[in-house]
MARFI-26753 format. One record per residue (C-alpha): residue number from 1; x, y negated, z; chain. Coordinates in steps of 0.1 Angstrom, whole numbers. Each point is the difference from the previous one (the first is absolute). Layout:
MARFI-26753
{NUM, {X, Y, Z}, "A"};
...
//
This chain:
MARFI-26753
{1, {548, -72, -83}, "A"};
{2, {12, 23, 28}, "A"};
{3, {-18, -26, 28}, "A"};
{4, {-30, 1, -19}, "A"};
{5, {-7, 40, -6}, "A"};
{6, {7, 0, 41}, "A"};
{7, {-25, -24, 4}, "A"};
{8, {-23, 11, -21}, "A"};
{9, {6, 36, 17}, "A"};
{10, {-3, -16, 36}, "A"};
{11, {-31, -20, -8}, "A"};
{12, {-15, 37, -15}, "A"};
{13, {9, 19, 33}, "A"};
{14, {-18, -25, 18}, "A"};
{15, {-33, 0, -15}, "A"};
{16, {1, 38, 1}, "A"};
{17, {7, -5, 41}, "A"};
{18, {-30, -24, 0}, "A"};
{19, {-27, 16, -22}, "A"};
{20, {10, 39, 5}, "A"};
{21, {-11, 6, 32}, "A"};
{22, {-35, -20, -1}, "A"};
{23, {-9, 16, -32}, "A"};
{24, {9, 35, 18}, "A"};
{25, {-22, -8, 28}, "A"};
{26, {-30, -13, -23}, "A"};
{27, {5, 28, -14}, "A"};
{28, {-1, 22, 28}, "A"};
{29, {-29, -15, 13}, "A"};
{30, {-25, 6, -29}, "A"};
{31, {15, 39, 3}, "A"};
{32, {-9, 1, 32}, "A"};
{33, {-37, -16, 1}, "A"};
{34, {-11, 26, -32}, "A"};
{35, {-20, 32, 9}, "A"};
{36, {20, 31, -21}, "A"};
{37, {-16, 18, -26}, "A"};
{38, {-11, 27, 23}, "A"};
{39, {-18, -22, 20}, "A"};
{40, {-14, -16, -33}, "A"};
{41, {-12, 32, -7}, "A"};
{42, {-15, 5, 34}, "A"};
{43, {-16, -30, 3}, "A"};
{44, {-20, 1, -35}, "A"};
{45, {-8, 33, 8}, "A"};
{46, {-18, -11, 30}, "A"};
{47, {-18, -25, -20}, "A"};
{48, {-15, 27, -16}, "A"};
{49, {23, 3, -33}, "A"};
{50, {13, 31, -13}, "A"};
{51, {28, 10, -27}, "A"};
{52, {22, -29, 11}, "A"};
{53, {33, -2, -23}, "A"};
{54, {21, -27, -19}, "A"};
{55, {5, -18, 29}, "A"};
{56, {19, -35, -11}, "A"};
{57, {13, -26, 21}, "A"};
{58, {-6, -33, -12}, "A"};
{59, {2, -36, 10}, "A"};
{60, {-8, 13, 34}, "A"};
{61, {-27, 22, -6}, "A"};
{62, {-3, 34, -9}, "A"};
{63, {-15, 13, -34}, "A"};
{64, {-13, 36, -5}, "A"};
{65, {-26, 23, -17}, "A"};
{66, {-26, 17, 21}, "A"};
{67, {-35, 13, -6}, "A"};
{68, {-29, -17, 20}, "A"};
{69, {-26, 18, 18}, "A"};
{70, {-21, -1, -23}, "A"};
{71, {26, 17, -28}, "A"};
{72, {10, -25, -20}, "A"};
{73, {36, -7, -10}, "A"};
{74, {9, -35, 18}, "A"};
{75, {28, -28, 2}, "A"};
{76, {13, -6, 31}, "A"};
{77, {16, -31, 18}, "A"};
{78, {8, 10, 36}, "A"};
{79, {15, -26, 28}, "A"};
{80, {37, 11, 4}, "A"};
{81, {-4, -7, 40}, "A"};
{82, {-32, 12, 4}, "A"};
{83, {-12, 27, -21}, "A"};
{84, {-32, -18, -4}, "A"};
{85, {-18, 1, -38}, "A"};
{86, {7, -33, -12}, "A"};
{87, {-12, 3, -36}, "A"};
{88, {-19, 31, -21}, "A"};
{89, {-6, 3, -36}, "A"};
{90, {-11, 27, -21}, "A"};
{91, {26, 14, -21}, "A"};
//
């Protein structure tokens, strides 16, 4: 019984040496390729947006309010590396 728990805790240790640091560094390197919310902000404000807020990151895009030039309350889907407008919709 002993043998086995060892085992079974060796066998545990090394899958955490093998898939910890990859998943770190995968992890890492999405971080590093989005734009912050500031710049978000920035960036749709340039496209002519105003009253950008609920800024959401999701499945590598952010999601946020605004009002379009025009006035009208709008959905946004911005690219996370980019800041370009990938997607509007009126709210």
């Amino acid at each position: 019984m002993k043998a086995t728990i060892k085992k079974m805790a060796c066998a545990a240790g090394l899958l955490a040496m093998v898939s910890g640091p990859s998943l770190a560094a995968d992890a890492s390197d999405v971080t590093d390729a989005k734009m912050s919310p500031a710049e978000i902000v920035r960036a749709v404000e340039a496209a002519g947006y105003k009253n950008v807020r609920d800024l959401e990151f999701d499945d590598g895009r952010w999601e946020l309010e605004a009002t379009s030039a025009a006035g009208t309350p709008v959905d946004l889907e911005v690219d996370a590396k980019t800041g370009k407008v990938l997607h509007e919709e009126a709210d």
